[in-house]
N, C-alpha and C positions, 0 to 999 in steps of 0.2 A: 550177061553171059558169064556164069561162072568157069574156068578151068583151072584143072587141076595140074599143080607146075612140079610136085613132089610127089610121095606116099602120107595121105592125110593134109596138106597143105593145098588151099587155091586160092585161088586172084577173082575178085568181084567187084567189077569200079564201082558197084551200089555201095561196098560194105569198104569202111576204115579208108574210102578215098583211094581202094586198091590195092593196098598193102596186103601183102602173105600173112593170108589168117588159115585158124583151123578150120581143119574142112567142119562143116553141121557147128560150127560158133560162128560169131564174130569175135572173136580174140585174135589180134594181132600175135604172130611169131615173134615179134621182137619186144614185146609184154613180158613175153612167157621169158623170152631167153634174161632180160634183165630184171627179172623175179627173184630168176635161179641166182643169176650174178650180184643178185643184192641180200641173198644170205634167207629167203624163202624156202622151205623145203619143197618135196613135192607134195606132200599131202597138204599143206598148207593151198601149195597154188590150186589143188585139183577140189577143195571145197568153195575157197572164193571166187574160181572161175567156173564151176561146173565141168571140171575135164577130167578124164582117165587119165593114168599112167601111161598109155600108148600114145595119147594126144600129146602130150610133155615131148614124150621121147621124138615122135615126128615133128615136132618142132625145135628141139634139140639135133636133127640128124640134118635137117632140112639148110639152119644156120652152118655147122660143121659142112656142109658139103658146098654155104657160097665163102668161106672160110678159105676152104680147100683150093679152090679156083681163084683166088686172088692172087694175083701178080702184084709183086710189089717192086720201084724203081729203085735203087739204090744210087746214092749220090756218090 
């Protein structure tokens, strides 16, 4: 059972064990984001993976927004 937990992002325990992939890939969100954080452009990532410019970005908004919600403890 797929669901969609973002805009462009779902959850598919068939697919990557469950992990937040693009929606219509099996490309994990956290592929993409440490692509970008390893100095990949996008045009790079959108030929090796087969993705648009909006599938980047929904998985770029997606990470930002569990980002956002983290609480962190201070000692």
């Amino acid at each position: 059972m797929v669901k969609e937990i973002a805009d462009g992002i779902v959850l598919n325990p068939d697919v990557k064990f469950g992990k937040p992939i693009i929606k219509g890939t099996r490309v994990p969100v956290d592929l993409v984001v440490g692509k970008i954080a390893g100095g990949m452009t996008f045009e790079e990532i959108m030929t090796e993976y087969d993705l648009t410019k909006d599938q980047i970005l929904a998985a770029l908004r997606y990470a930002a927004s569990l980002v956002a919600e983290e609480k962190l403890a201070y000692v």
